[in-house]
Each structure stands twice: as structure tokens, then as C-alpha cells.
C-alpha positions in Angstrom: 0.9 15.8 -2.5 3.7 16.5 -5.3 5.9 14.1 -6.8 9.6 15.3 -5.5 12.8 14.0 -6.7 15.9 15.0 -4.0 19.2 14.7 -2.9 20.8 16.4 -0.2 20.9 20.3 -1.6 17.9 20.2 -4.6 14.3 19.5 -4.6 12.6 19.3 -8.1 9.3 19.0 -7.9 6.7 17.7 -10.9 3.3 17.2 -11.8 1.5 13.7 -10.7 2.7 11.1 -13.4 -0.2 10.7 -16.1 0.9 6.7 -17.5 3.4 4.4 -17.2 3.6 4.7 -13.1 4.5 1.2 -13.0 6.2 -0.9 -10.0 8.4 -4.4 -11.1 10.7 -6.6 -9.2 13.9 -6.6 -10.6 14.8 -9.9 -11.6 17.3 -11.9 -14.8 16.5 -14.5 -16.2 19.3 -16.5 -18.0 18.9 -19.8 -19.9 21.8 -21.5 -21.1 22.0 -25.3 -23.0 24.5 -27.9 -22.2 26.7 -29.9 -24.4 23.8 -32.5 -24.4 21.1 -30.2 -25.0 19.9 -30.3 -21.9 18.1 -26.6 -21.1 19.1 -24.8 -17.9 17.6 -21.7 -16.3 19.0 -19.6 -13.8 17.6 -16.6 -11.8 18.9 -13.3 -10.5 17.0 -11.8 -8.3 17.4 -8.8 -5.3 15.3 -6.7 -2.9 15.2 -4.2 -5.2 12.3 -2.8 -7.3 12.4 -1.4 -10.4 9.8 1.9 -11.2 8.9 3.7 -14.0 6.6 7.1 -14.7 6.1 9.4 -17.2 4.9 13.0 -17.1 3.7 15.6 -20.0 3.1 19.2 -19.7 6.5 19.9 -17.5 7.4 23.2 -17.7 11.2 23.7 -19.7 13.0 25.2 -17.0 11.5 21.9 -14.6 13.0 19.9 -17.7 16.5 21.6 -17.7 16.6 20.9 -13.8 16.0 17.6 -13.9 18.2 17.1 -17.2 21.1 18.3 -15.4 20.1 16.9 -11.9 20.3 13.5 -13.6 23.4 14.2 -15.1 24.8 15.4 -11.3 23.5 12.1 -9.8 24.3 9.5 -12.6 24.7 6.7 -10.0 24.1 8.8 -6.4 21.8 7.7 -4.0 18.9 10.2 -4.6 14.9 10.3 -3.2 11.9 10.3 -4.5 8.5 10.8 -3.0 5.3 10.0 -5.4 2.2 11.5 -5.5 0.8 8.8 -3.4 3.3 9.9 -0.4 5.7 6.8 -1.3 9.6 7.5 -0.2 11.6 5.7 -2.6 15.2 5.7 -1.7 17.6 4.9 -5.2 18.8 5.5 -8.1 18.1 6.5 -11.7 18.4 3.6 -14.2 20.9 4.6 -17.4 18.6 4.4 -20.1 17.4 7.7 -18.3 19.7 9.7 -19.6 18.9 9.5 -23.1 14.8 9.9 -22.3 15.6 12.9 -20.7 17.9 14.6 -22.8 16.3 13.3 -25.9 12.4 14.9 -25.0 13.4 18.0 -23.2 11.6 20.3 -25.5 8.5 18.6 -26.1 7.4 18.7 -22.3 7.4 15.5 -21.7 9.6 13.3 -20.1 9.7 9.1 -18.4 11.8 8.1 -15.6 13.5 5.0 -14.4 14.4 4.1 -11.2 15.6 1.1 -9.2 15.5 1.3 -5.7 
């Protein structure tokens, strides 16, 4: 099975992800001190699950779809289906803009997303 990324009109597929096809709770942590020193933590926490791949030897025009798919669905509900057959309902995380844009001529590229 492919890895898919969708939203209602565009399917992009790409090749299996080679490292980085990670899967983390999405969670803050903040610690703050009080006047008397005293140490206090708090934590953030949601249902939500943060996921990350990366994949090499994408073909440039895959690499321009999915630059400008990104760019189309900066904060849209969008679909992804892994290799593994996972549907992952979400969206991209910001910092995947950059990755993107930044590495779409060397055929490789890493994806955020929270969902």
C-alpha cells in the first residue's frame, strides 16, 4: 500500500517513508517558580498525536504537488493514509512549510502532522 496525503479534490501519493516515521503524544510542559522559590509544573495535554516521516528519492513534480498542496491546506483538515494502512485524519504542523519549500530540489522531503 502507498502512503497518500488527501483532501477533498487531490490525492498525492509517495514512496513508503525511509526514517523518521515517528508517532508522539502531543503534550507542554511548563514550569514556572514562585516568589518563594518554590518550583511548579504544569501540563498540557490533548487527544491528539503528533507524527513525523521523511522520504528521499521523490520525484520533482511529486515535490511541487505537495509544495503547493501544503501551501493550499495551511491549516485545513486534510488525510493521510501510511504505508501500514493507518487513516490519519489532521493537519500539517507549520514548521512544514519551510521543510518543504526549503528541500524541494534535492528529492527529499519530512513531514509534520498533528492529528
Amino acid at each position: 500500500m502507498a502512503f497518500l496525503i488527501q483532501d477533498a479534490t487531490t490525492i498525492i501519493p509517495l514512496p513508503d517513508p525511509v526514517t523518521g516515521n515517528t508517532e508522539s503524544l502531543s503534550v507542554s510542559t511548563t514550569v514556572r517558580r514562585a516568589m518563594d522559590g518554590t518550583l511548579f509544573s504544569y501540563k498540557k495535554s490533548s487527544d491528539r498525536k503528533l507524527y513525523s516521516w521523511a522520504f528521499t528519492n521523490v520525484k520533482n513534480n511529486i515535490l511541487d504537488s505537495l509544495r503547493t498542496f501544503i501551501n493550499a491546506n495551511r491549516g485545513a483538515t486534510v488525510r493521510i493514509t501510511t504505508a501500514d494502512g493507518l487513516v490519519i485524519n489532521g493537519v500539517f504542523r507549520e514548521d512544514n512549510l519551510t521543510t518543504a519549500s526549503e528541500t524541494c530540489q534535492s528529492g527529499e522531503v519530512s513531514l509534520s502532522f498533528e492529528g
